[in-house]
C-alpha positions as CSV (number, residue, x, y, z in Angstrom):
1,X,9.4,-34.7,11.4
2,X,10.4,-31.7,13.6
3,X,8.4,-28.6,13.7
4,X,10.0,-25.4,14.7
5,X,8.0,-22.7,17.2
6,X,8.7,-18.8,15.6
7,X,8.3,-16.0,18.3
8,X,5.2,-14.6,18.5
9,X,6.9,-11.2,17.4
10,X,8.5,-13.1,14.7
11,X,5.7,-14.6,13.1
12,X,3.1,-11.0,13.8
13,X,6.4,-9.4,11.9
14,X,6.2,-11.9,8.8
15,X,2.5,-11.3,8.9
16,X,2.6,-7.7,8.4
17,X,5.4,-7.9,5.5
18,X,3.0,-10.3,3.7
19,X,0.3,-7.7,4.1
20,X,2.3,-5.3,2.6
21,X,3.6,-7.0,0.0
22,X,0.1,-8.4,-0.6
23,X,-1.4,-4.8,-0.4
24,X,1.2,-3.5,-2.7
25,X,0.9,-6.0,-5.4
26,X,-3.0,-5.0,-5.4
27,X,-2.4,-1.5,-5.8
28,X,-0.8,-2.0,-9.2
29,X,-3.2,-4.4,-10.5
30,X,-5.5,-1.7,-9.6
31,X,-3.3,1.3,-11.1
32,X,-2.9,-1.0,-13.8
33,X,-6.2,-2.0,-14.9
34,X,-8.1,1.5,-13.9
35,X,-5.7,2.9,-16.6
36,X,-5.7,0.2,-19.5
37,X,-9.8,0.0,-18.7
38,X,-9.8,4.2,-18.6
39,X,-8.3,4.0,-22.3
40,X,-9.8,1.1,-24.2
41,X,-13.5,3.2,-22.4
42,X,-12.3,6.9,-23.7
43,X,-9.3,6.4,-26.4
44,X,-10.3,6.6,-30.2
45,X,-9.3,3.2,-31.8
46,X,-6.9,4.6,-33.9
47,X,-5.0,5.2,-30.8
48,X,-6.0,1.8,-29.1
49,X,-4.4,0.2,-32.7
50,X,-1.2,2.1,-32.6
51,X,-0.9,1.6,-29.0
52,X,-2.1,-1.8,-28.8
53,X,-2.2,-3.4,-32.5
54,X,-4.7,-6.3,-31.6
55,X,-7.8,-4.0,-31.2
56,X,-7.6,-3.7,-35.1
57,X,-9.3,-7.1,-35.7
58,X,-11.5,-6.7,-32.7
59,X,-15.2,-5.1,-33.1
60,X,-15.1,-1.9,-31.2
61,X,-17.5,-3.2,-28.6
62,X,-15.7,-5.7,-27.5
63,X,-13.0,-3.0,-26.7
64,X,-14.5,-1.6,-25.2
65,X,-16.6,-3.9,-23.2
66,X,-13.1,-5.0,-22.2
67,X,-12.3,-1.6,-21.2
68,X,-15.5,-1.7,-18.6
69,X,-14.8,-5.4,-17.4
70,X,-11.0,-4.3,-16.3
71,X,-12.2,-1.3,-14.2
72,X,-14.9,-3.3,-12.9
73,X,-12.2,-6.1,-11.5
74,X,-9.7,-3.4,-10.7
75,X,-12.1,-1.8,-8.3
76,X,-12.9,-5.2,-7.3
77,X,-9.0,-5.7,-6.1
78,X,-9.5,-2.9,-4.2
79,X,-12.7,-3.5,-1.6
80,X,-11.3,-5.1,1.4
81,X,-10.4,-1.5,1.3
82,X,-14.0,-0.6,2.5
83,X,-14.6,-3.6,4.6
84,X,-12.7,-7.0,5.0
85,X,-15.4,-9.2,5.3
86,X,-17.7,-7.9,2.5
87,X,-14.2,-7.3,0.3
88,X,-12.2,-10.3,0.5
89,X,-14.7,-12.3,-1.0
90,X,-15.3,-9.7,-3.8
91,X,-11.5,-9.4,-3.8
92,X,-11.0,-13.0,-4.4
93,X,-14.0,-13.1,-7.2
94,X,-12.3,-10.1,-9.1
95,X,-8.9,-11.7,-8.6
96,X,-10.0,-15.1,-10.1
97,X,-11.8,-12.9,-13.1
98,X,-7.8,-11.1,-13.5
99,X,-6.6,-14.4,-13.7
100,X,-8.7,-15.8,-16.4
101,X,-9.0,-12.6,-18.6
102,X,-5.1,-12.9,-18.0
103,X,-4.4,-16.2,-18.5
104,X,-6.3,-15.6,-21.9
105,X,-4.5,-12.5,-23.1
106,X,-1.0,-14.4,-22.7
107,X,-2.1,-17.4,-25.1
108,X,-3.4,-14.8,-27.4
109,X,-0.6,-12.6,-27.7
110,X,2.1,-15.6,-27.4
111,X,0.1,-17.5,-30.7
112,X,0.7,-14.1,-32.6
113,X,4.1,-13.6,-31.5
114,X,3.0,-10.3,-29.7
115,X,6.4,-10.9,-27.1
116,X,5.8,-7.4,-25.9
117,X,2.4,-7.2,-24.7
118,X,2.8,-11.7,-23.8
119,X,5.5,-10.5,-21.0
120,X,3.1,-7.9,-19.6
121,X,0.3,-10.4,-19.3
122,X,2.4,-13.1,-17.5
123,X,4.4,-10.1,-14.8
124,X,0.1,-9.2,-14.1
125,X,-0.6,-13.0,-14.1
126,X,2.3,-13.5,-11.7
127,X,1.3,-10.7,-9.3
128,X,-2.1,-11.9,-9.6
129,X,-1.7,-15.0,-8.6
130,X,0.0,-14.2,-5.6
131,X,-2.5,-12.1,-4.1
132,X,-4.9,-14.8,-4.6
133,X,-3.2,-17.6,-3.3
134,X,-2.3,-14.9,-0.4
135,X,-5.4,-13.3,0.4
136,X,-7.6,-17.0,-0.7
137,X,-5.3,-17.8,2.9
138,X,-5.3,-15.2,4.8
């Protein structure tokens, strides 16, 4: 086994691009989530049902609760802004909570053929993921 040495300029430059690309991908889970929390909180549910179809057989509390747990995790994503060491735990917590409510969403809409919304879930469980495993590392 052979291990290769990267300059140290090399490997502080790979560093940063991972931060970026790290940071980046949280800022649309963020943009993402504030938004679909913001409407399923403020939207009437005859919007939610056109926009969405599913919340039609869900009880509008549970939209609604929905709604609250999203912004609550997209916030979450974003306090290592305020301070590393209290936010990358939080981070990590709300990333892991992403990942489940995710995960969930992507079996739901691929059982009732919901292609549409099933794609969306797995791009968000994708970048998800990878600021997890990133930032779990970091």
């Amino acid at each position: 086994m052979t291990t290769t040495h990267l300059p140290v300029a090399q490997s502080r430059s790979r560093a940063v691009y991972k931060n970026i690309t790290l940071w980046t991908l949280q800022g649309w889970i963020a943009m993402f989530f504030i938004a679909a929390g913001y409407a399923k909180l403020t939207e009437p549910m005859t919007n939610l049902i056109t926009l969405m179809g599913w919340p039609a057989v869900a009880p509008e509390n549970m939209v609604r609760g929905l709604g609250m747990v999203e912004l609550v995790l997209a916030l979450g994503v974003l306090t290592p802004l305020i301070s590393w060491r209290v936010g990358r735990p939080l981070l990590l917590t709300a990333s892991a909570g992403l990942i489940v409510m995710e995960s969930t969403m992507l079996v739901i809409h691929a059982l009732s053929q919901d292609i549409g919304l099933a794609v969306v879930n797995a791009i968000l469980l994708a970048f998800t993921l990878a600021v997890f495993l990133g930032r779990r590392s970091a």
